[in-house]
HTML snippet that shows the backbone in 3Dmol.js (N, CA, C, O; Angstrom):
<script src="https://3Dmol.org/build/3Dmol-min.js"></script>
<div id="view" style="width:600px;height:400px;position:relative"></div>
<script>
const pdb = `
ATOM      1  N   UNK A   1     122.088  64.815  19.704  1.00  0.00           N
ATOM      2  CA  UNK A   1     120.968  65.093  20.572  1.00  0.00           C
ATOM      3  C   UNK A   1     120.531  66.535  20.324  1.00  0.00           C
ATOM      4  O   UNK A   1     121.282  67.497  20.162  1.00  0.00           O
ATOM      5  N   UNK A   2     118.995  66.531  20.320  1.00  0.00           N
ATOM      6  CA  UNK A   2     118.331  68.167  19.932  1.00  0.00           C
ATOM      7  C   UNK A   2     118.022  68.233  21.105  1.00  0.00           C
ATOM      8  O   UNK A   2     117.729  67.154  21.621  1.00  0.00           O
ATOM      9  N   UNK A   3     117.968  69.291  21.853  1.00  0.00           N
ATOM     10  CA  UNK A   3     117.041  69.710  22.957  1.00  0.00           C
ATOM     11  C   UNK A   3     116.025  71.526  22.547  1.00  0.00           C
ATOM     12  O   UNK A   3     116.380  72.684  22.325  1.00  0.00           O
ATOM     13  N   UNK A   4     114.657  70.765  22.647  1.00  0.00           N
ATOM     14  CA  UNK A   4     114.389  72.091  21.919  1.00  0.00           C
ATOM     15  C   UNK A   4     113.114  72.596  23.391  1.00  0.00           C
ATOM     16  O   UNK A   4     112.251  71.784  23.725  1.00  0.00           O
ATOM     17  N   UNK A   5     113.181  73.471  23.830  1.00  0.00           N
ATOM     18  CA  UNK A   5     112.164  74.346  24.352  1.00  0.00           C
ATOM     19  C   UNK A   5     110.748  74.826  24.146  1.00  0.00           C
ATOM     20  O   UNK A   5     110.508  75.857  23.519  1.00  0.00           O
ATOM     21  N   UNK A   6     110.189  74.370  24.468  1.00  0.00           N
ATOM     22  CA  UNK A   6     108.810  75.104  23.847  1.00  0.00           C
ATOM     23  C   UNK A   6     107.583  74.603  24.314  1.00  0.00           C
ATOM     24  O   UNK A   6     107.645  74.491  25.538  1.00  0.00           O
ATOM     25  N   UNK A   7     106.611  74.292  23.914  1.00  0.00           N
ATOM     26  CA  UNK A   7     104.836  73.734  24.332  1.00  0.00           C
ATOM     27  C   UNK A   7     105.253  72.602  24.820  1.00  0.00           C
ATOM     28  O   UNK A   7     105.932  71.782  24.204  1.00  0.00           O
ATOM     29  N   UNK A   8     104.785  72.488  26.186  1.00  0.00           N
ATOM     30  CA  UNK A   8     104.643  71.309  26.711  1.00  0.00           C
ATOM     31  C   UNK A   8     103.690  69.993  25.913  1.00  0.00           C
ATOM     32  O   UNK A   8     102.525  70.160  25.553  1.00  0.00           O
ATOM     33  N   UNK A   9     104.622  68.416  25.700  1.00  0.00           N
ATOM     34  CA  UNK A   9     104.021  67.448  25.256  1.00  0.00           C
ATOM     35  C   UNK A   9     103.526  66.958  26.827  1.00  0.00           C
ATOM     36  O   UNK A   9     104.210  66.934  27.850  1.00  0.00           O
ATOM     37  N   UNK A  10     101.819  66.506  26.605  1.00  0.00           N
ATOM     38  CA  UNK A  10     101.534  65.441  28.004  1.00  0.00           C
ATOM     39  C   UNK A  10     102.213  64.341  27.717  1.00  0.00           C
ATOM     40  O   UNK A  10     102.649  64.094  26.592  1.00  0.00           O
ATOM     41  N   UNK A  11     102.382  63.418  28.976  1.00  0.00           N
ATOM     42  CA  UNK A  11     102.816  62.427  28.953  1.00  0.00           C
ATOM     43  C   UNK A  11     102.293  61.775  27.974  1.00  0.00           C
ATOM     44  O   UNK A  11     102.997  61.482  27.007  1.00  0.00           O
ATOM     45  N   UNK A  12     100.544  61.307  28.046  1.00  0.00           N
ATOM     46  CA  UNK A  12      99.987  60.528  27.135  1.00  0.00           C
ATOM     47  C   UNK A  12     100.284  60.436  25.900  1.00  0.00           C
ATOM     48  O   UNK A  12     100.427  59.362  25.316  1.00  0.00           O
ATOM     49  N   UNK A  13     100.445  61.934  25.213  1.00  0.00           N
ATOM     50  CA  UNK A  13     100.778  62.300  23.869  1.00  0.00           C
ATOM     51  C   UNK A  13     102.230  61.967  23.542  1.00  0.00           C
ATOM     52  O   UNK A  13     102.661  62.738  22.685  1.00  0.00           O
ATOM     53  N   UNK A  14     103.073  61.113  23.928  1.00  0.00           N
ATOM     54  CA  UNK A  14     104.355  60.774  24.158  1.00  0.00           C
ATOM     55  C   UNK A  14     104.608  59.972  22.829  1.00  0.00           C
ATOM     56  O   UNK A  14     105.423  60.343  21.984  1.00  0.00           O
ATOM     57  N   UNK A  15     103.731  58.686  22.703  1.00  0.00           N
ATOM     58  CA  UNK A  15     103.976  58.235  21.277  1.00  0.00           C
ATOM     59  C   UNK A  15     103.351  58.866  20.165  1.00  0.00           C
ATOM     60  O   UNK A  15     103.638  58.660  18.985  1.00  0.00           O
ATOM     61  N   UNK A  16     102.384  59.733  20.647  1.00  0.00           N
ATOM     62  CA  UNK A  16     101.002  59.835  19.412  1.00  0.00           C
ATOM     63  C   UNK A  16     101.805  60.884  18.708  1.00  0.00           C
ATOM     64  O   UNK A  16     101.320  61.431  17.719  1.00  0.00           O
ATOM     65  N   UNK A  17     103.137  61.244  19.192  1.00  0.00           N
ATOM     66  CA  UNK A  17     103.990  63.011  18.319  1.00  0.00           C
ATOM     67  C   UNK A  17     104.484  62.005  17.357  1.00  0.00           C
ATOM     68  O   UNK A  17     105.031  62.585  16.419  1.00  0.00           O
ATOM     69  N   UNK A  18     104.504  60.650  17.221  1.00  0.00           N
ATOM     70  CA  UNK A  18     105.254  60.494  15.860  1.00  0.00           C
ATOM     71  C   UNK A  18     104.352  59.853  14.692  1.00  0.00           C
ATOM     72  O   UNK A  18     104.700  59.280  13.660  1.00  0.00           O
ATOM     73  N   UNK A  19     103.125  60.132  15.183  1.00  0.00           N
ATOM     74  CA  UNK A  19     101.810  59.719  14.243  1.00  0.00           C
ATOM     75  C   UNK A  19     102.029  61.076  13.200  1.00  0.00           C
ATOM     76  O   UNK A  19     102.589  62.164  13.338  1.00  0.00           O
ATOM     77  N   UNK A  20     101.110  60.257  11.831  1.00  0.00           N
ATOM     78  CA  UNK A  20     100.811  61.354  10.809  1.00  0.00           C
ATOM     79  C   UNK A  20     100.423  62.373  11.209  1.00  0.00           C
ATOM     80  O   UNK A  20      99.729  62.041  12.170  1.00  0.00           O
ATOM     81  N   UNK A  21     100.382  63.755  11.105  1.00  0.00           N
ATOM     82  CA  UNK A  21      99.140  64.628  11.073  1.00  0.00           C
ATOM     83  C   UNK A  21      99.094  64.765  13.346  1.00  0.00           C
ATOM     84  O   UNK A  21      98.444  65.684  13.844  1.00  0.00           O
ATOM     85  N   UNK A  22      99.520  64.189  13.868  1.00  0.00           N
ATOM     86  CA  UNK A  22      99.278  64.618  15.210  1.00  0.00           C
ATOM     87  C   UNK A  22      99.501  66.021  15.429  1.00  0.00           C
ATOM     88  O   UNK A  22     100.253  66.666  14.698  1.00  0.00           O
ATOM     89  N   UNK A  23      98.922  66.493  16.338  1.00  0.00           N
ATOM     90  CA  UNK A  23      99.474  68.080  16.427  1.00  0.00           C
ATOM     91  C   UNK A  23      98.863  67.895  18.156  1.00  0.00           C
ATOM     92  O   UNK A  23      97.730  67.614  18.547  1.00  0.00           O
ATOM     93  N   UNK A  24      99.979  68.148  18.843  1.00  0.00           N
ATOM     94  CA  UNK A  24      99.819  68.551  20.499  1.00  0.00           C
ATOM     95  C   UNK A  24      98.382  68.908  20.950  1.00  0.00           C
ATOM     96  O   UNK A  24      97.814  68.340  21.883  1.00  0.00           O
ATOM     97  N   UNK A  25      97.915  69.771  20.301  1.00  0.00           N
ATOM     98  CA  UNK A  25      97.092  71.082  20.307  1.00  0.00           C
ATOM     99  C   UNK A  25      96.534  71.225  19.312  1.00  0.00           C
ATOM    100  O   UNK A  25      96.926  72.051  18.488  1.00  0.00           O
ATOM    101  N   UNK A  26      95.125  70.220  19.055  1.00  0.00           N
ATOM    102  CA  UNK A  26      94.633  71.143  17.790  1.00  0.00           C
ATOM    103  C   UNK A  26      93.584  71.570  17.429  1.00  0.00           C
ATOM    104  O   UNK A  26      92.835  71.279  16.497  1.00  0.00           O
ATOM    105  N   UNK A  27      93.547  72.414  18.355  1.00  0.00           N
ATOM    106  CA  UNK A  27      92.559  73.883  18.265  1.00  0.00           C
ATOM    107  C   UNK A  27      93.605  74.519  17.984  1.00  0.00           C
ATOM    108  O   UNK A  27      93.240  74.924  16.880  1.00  0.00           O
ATOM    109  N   UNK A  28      94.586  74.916  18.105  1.00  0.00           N
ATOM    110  CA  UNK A  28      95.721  75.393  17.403  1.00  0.00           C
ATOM    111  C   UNK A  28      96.089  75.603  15.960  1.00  0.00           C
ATOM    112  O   UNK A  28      97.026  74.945  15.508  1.00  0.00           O
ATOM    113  N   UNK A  29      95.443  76.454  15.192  1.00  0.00           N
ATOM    114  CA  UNK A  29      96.156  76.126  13.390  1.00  0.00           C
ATOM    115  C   UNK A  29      97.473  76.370  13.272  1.00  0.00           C
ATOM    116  O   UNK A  29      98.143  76.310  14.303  1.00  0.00           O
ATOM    117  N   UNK A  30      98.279  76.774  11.709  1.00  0.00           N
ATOM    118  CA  UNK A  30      99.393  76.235  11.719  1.00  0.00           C
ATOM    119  C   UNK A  30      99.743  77.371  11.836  1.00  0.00           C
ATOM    120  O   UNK A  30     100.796  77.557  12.445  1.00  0.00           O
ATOM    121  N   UNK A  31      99.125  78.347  11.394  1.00  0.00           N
ATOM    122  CA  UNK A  31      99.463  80.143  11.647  1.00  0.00           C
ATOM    123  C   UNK A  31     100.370  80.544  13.176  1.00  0.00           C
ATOM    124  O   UNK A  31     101.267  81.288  13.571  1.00  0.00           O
ATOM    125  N   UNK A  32      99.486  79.543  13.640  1.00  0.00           N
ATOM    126  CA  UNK A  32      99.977  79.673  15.564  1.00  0.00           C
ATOM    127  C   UNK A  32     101.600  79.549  15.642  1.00  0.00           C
ATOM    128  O   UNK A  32     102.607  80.237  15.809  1.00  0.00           O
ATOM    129  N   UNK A  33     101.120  78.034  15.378  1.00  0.00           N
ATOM    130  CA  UNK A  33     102.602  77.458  15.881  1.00  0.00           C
ATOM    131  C   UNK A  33     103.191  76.557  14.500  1.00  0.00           C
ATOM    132  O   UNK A  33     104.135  75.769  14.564  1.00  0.00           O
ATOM    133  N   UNK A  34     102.509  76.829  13.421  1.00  0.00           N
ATOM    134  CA  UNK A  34     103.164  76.542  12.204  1.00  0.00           C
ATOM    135  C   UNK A  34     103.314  74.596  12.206  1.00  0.00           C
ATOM    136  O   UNK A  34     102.777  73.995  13.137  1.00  0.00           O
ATOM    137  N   UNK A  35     104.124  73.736  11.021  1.00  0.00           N
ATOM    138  CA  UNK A  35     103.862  72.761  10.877  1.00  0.00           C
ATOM    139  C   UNK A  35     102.678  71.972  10.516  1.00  0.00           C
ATOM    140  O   UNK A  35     101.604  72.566  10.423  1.00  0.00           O
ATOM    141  N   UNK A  36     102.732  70.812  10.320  1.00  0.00           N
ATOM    142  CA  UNK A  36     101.682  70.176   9.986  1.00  0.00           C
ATOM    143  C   UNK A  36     101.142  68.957   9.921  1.00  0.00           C
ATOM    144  O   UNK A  36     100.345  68.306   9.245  1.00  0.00           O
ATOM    145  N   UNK A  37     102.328  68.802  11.494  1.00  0.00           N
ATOM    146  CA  UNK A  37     102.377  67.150  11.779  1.00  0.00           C
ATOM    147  C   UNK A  37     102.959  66.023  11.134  1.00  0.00           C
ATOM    148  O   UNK A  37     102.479  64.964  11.539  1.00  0.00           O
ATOM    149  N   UNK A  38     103.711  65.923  10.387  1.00  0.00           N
ATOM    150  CA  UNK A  38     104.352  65.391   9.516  1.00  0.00           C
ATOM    151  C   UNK A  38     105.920  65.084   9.406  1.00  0.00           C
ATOM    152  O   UNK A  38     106.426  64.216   8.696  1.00  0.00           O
ATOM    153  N   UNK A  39     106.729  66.170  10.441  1.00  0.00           N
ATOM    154  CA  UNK A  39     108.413  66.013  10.573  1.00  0.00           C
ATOM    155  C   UNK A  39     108.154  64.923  11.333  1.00  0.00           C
ATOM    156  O   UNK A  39     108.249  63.894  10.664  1.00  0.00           O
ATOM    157  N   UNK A  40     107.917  64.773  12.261  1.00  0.00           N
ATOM    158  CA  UNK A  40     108.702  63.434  13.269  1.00  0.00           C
ATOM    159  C   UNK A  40     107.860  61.977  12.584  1.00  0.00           C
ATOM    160  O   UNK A  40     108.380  60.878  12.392  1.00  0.00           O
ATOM    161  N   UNK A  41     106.757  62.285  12.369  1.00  0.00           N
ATOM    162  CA  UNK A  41     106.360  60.728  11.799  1.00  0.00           C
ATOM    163  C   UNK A  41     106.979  60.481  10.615  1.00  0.00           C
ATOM    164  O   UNK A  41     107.183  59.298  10.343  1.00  0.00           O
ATOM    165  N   UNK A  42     107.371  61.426   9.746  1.00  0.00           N
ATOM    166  CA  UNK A  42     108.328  61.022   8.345  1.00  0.00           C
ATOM    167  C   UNK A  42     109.700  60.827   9.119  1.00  0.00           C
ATOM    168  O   UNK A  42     110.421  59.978   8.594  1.00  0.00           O
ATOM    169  N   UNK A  43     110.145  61.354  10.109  1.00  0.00           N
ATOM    170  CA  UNK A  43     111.646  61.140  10.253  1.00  0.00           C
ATOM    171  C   UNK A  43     111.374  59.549  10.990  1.00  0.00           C
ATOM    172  O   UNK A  43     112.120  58.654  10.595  1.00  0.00           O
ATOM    173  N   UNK A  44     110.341  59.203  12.027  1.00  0.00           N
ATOM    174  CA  UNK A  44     110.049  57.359  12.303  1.00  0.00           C
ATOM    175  C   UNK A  44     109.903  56.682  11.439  1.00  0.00           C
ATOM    176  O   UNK A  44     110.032  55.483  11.686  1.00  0.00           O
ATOM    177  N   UNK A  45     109.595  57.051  10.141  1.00  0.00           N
ATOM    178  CA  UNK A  45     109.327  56.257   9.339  1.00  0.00           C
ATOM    179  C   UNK A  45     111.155  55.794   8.309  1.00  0.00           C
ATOM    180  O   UNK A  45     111.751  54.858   7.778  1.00  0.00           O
ATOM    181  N   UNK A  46     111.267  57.257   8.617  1.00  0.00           N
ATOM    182  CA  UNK A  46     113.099  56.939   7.807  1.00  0.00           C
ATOM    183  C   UNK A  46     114.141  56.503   8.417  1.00  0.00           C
ATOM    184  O   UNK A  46     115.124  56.164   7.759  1.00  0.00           O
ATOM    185  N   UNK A  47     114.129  56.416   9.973  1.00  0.00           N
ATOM    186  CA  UNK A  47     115.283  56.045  11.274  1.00  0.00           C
ATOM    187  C   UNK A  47     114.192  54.312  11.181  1.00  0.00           C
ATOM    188  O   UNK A  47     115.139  53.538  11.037  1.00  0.00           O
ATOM    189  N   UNK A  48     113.479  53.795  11.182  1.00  0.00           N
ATOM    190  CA  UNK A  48     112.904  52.707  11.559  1.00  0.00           C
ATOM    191  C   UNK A  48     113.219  51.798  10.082  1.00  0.00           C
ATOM    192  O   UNK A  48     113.921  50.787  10.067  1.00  0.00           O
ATOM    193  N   UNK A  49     112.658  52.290   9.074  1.00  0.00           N
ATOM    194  CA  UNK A  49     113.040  51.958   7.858  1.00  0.00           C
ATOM    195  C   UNK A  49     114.389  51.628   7.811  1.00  0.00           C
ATOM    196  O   UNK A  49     114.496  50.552   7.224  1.00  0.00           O
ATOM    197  N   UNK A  50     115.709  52.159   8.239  1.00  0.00           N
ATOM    198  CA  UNK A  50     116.793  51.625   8.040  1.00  0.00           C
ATOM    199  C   UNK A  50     117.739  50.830   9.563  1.00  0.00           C
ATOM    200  O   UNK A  50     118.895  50.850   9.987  1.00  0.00           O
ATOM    201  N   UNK A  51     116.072  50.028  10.073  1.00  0.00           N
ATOM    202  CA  UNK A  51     116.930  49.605  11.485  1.00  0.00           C
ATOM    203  C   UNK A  51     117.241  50.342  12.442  1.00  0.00           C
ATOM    204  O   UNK A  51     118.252  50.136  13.112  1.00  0.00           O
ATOM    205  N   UNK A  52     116.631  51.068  12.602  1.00  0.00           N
ATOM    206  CA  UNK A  52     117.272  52.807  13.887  1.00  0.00           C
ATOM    207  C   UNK A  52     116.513  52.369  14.594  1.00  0.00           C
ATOM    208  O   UNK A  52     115.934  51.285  14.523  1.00  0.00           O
ATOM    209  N   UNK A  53     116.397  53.648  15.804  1.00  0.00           N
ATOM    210  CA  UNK A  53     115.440  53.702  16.510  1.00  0.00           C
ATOM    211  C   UNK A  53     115.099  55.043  17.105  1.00  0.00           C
ATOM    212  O   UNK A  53     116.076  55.615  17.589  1.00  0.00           O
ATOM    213  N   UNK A  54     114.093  55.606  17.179  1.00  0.00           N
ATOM    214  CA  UNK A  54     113.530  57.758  17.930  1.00  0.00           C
ATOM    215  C   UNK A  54     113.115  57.381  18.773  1.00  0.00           C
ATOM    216  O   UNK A  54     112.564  56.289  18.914  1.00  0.00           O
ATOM    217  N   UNK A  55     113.357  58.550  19.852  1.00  0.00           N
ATOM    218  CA  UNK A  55     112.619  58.362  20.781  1.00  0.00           C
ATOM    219  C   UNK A  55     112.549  59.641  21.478  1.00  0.00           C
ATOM    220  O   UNK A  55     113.434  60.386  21.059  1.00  0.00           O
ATOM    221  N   UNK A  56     111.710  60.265  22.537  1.00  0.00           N
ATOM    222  CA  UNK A  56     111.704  61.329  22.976  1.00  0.00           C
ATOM    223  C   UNK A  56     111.419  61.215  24.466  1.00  0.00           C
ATOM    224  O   UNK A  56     110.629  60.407  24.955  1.00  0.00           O
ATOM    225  N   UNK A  57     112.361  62.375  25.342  1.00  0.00           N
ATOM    226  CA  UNK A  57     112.507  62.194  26.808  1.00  0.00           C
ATOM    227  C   UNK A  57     111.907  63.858  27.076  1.00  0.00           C
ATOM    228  O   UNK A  57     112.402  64.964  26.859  1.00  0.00           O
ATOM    229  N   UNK A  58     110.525  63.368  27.685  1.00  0.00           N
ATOM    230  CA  UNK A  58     109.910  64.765  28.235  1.00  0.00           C
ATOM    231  C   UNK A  58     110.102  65.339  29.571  1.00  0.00           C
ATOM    232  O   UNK A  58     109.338  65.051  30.493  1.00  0.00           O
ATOM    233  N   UNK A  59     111.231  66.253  29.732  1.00  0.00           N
ATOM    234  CA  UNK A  59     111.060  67.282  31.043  1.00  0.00           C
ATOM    235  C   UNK A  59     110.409  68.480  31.430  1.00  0.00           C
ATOM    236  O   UNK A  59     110.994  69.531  31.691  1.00  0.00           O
ATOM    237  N   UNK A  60     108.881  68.253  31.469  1.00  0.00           N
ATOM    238  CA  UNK A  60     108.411  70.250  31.724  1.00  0.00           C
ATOM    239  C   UNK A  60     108.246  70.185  30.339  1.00  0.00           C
ATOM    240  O   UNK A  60     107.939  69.308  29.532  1.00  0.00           O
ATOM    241  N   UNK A  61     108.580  71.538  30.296  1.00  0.00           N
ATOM    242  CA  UNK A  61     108.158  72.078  28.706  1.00  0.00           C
ATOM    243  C   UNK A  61     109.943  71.993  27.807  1.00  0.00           C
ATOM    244  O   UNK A  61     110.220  72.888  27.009  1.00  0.00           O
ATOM    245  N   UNK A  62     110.808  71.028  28.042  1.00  0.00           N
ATOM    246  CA  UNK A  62     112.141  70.805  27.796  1.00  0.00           C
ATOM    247  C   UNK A  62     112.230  69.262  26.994  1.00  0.00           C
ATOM    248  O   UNK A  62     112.754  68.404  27.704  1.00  0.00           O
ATOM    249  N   UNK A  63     111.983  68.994  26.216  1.00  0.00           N
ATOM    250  CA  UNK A  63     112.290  67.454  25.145  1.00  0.00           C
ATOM    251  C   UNK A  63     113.258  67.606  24.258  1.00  0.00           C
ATOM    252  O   UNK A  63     113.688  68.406  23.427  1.00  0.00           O
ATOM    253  N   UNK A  64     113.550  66.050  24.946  1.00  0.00           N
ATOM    254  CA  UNK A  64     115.126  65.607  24.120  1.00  0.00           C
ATOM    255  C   UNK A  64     114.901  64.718  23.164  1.00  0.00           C
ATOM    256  O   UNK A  64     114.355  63.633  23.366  1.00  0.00           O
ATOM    257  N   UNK A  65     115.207  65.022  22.336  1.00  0.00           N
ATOM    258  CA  UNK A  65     114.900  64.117  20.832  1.00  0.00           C
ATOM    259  C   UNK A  65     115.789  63.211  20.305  1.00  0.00           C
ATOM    260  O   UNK A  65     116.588  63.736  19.529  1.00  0.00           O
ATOM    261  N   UNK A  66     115.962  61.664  20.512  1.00  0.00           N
ATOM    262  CA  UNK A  66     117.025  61.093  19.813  1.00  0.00           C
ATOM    263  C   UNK A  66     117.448  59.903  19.335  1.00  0.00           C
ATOM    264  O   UNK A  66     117.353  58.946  20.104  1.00  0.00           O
ATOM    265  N   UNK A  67     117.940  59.704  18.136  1.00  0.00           N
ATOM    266  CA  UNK A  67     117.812  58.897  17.355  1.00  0.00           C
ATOM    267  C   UNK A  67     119.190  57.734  17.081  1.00  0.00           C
ATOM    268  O   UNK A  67     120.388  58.011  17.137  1.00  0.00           O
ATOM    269  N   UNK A  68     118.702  56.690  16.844  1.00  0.00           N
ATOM    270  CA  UNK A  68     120.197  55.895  16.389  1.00  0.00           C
ATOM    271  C   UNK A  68     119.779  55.027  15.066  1.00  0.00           C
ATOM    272  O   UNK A  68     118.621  54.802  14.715  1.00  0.00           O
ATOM    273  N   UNK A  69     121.059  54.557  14.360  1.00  0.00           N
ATOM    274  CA  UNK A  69     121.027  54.119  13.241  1.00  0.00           C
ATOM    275  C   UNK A  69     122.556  53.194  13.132  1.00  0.00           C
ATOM    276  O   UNK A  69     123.744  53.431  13.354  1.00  0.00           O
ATOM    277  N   UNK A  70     121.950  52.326  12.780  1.00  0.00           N
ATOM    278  CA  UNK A  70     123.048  50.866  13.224  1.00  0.00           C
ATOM    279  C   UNK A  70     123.925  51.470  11.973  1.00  0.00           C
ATOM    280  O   UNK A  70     123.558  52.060  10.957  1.00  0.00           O
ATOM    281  N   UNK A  71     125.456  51.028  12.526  1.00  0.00           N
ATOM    282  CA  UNK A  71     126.782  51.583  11.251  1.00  0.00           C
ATOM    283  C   UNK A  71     127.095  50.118  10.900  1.00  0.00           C
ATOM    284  O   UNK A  71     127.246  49.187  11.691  1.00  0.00           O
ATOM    285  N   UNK A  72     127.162  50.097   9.560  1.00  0.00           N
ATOM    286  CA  UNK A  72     127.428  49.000   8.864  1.00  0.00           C
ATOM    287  C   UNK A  72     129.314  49.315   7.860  1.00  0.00           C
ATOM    288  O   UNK A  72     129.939  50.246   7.353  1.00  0.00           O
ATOM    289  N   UNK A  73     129.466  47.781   8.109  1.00  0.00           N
ATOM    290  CA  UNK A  73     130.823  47.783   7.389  1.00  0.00           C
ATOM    291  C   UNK A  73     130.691  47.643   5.654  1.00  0.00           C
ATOM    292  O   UNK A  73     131.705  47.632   4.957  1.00  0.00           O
TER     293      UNK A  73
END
`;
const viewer = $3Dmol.createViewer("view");
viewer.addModel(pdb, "pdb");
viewer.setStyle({}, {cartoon: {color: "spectrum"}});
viewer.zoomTo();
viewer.render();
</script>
């Protein structure tokens, strides 16, 4: 489990953070707050791809990030 601090996600924007290219805020360039929309929808695409599952739990400006991936024999 990550717990990272920082810019509040709205509720609404809850699934749209693991879209291509989403950015919270974007009137915001990357100079600001850097990135480029692209970590969490490549990491849904690599946890889903092998049967997993992401997901994110928003408190305030406090989100918990977390992922599973089925263990095989």
């Amino acid at each position: 489990m990550y717990r990272w601090s920082g810019q509040t996600i709205p509720r609404e924007a809850k699934e749209k953070i693991f879209e291509r290219l989403y950015r919270v805020d974007s009137s915001r360039g990357r100079g600001y707050s850097g990135g480029t929309g692209l970590g969490l929808a490549i990491s849904k695409e690599i946890i889903e791809h092998n049967k997993g599952e992401i997901g994110v739990k928003l408190e305030g400006n406090c989100h918990t990030f977390t992922f599973s991936l089925p263990v095989c024999k």
